[in-house]
Structure formats: structure tokens, C-alpha cells
C-alpha positions as CSV (number, residue, x, y, z in Angstrom):
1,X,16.2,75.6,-63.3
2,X,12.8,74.5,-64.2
3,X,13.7,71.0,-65.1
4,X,15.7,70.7,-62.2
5,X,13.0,71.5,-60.2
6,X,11.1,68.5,-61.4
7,X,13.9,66.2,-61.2
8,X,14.1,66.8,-57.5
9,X,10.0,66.5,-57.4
10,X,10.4,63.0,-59.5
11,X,13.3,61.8,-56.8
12,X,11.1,62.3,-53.9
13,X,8.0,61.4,-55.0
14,X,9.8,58.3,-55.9
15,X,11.1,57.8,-52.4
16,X,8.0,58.4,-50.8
17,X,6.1,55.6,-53.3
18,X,9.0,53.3,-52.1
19,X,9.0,54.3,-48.6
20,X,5.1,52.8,-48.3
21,X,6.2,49.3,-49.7
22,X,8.0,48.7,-46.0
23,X,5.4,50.4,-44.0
24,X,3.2,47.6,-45.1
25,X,6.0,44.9,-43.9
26,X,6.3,46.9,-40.8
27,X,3.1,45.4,-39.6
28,X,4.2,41.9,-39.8
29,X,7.4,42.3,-37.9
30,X,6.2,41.0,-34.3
31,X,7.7,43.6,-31.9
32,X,5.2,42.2,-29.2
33,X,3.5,45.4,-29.0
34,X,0.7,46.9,-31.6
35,X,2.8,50.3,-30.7
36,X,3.0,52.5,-33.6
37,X,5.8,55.1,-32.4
38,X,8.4,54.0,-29.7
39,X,11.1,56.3,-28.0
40,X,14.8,55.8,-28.6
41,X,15.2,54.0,-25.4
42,X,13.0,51.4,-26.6
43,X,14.1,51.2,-30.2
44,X,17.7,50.7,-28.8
45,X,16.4,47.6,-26.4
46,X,14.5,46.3,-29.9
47,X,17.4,46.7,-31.6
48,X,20.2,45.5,-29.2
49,X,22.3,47.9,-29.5
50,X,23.0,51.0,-27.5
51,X,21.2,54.5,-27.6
52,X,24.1,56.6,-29.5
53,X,24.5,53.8,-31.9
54,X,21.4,54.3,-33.4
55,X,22.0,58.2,-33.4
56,X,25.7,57.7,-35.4
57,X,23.4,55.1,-37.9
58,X,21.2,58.1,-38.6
59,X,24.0,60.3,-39.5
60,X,25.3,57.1,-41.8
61,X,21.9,56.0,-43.3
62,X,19.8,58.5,-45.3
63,X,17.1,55.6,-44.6
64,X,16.7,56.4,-40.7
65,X,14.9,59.7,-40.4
66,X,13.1,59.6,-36.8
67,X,10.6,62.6,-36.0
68,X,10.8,64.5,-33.1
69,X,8.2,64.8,-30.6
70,X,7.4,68.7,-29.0
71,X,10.0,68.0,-26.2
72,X,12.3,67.5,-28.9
73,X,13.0,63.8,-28.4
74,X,13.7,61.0,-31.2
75,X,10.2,59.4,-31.8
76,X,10.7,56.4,-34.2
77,X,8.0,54.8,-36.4
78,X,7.6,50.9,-36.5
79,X,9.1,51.3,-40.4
80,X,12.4,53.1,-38.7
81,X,12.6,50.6,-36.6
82,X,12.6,47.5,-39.3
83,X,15.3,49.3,-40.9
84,X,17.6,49.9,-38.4
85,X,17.0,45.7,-37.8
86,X,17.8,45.6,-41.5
87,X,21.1,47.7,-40.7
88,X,22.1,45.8,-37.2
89,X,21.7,42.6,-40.2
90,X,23.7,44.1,-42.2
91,X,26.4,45.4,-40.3
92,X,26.7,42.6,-37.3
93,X,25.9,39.3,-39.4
94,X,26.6,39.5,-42.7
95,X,30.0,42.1,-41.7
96,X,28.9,44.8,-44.1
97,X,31.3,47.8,-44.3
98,X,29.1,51.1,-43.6
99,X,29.3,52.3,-47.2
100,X,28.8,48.8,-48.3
101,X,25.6,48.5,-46.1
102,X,24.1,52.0,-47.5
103,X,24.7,50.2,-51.2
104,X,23.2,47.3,-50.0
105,X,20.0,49.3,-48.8
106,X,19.9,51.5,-51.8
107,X,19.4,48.6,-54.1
108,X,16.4,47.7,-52.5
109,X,16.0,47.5,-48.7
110,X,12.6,45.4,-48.8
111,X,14.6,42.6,-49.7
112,X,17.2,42.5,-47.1
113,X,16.1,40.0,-43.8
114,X,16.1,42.5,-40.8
115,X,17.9,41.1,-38.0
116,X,15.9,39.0,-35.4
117,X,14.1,41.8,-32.3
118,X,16.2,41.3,-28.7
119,X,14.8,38.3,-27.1
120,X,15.0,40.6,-23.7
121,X,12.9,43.0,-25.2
122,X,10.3,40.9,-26.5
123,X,10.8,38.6,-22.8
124,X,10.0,41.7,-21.2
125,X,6.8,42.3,-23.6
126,X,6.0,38.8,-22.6
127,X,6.1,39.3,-18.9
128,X,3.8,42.5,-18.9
129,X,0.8,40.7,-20.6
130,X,1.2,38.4,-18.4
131,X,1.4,40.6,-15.5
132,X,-1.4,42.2,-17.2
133,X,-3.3,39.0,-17.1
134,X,-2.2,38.3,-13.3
135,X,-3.8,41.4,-11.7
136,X,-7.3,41.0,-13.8
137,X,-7.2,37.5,-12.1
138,X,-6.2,38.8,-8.9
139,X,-8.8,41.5,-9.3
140,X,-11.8,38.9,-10.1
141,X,-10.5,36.4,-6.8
142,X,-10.6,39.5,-4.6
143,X,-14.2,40.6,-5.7
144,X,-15.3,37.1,-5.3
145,X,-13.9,36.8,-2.0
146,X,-15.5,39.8,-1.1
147,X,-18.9,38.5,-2.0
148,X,-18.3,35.4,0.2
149,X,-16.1,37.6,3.2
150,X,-18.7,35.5,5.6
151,X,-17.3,32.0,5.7
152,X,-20.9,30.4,7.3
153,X,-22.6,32.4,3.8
154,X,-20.1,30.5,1.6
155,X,-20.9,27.0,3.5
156,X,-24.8,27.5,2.8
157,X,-24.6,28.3,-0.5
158,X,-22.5,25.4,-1.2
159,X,-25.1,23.5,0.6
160,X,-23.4,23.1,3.9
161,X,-20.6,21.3,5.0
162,X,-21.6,17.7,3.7
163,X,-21.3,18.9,0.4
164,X,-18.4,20.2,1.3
165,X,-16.8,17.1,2.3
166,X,-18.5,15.1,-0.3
167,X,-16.5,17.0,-3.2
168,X,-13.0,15.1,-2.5
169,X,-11.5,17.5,-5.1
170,X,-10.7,20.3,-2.6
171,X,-9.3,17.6,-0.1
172,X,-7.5,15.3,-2.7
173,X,-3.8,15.8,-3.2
174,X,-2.1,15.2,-6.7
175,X,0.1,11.5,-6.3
176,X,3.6,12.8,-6.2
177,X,5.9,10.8,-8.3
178,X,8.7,9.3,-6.7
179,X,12.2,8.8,-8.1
């Protein structure tokens, strides 16, 4: 029973050395976000594929082992996620059977390409930076306009309304091209 034991120790010490190799290609795959946990909601829009597909792949895959948060939800890390782009890889473009998928990942999933993230999900991760970036600008204009809410202030410190019509910048128009 003894050496048995240490077999079973030997297997999953082994498994955990080789589960660290893709945590460190986790952090290359650009999921838009610096996120290090995401819900399965989200892992389902990275991945493309619906919510209780990803929960039949972790009955399928021995690789997919999310944590669960105190409310008892599916909490993925960013080296779950890789995998299951591995799988969708697998499965969806190369037409792997499911057993011939889990073969493919036990001889070595580092190797296999993961499939490419949603390009609505990482649209959407584009759009909030740049709302992000929208209402700091909007937040600057409005405390600038505040500081000049007097129009006859603004004029003087400009240096009155000559100046203002000397600088044809704010009364030029761009030439519009015609065709």
C-alpha cells in the first residue's frame, strides 16, 4: 500500500509541475483584459461557445477543473481558459472526436494552438477602454468649461476678441472634397 501511495504522490506532483508550464503561456494569450479569474458567463463569450458546453467539456476533460467561488459559482483561471480554447481547437477545427481530443491533450497540451478568443468578446473589451477613455475626456472638457462658465472671462484671457478673430483656426472649415 506504501508504494502505491507514492505512485499516486509521483502522478500528481507531476501534474502539478506540468500544470505551471501553461500558466506561464496564459499570460501571453491577449484576452483584452489583465483579469486573472473570469465567471463562466464570460469564459463562454471568450470561448464562443455556450454556458453548458463548457460545463459537459469539464465532465469530458480531466484538464478543465474551475474553482468555485463562496456562492458556489464556476470561477475560471486565465490557464482554464487557454485550455478550453485549446479544446474548442480541437474539437471545432481540426474535427477531433472527444476521446481523440483528450489523447491529443494528454500528449502534451502546451503544444496544441488554442483556438483564436471571439472577436465580439475582445470588440466589446475594445469598446469599454474606449468608453473608459471617453468619460475621462468628457470629465477634463466639463472641468474646463466650468473654469471658463463666464464667456467675457474666457474672451480676456484669450486676450479679447481680436485675438479671437485673429486665430482663423476656430473659424476655418476643412476643404471638402468633391466627387
Amino acid at each position: 500500500m506504501g508504494a502505491s501511495k507514492k505512485k499516486v504522490a509521483r502522478k500528481r506532483g507531476a501534474r502539478k509541475a506540468g500544470a505551471a508550464k501553461p500558466a506561464a503561456d496564459g499570460d501571453e494569450l491577449d484576452l483584452g483584459t489583465d483579469k486573472l479569474y473570469f465567471k463562466i458567463g464570460e469564459v463562454a463569450e471568450i470561448v464562443g461557445v455556450a454556458a453548458h458546453v463548457l460545463r459537459y467539456w469539464e465532465g469530458e476533460f480531466a484538464i478543465i477543473k474551475p474553482q468555485k467561488s463562496r456562492s458556489q459559482q464556476r470561477v475560471y483561471r486565465r490557464k482554464d481558459v487557454e485550455n478550453l480554447l485549446r479544446i474548442k481547437h480541437l474539437l471545432y477545427e481540426r474535427k477531433f472526436t472527444l476521446a481523440g481530443a483528450r489523447q491529443e491533450l494528454r500528449g502534451g497540451s502546451a503544444k496544441i494552438e488554442p483556438a483564436a478568443v471571439n472577436g465580439i468578446y475582445k470588440a466589446r473589451q475594445s469598446l469599454g477602454r474606449v468608453r473608459e477613455q471617453l468619460d475621462l475626456l468628457a470629465v477634463a472638457v466639463r472641468s474646463e468649461a466650468m473654469e471658463h462658465a463666464d464667456p467675457s472671462t474666457f474672451v480676456r484671457e484669450v486676450g479679447g476678441a481680436e485675438a479671437l478673430l485673429a486665430d482663423q483656426t476656430l473659424l476655418a472649415r476643412p476643404d471638402r472634397e468633391r466627387g
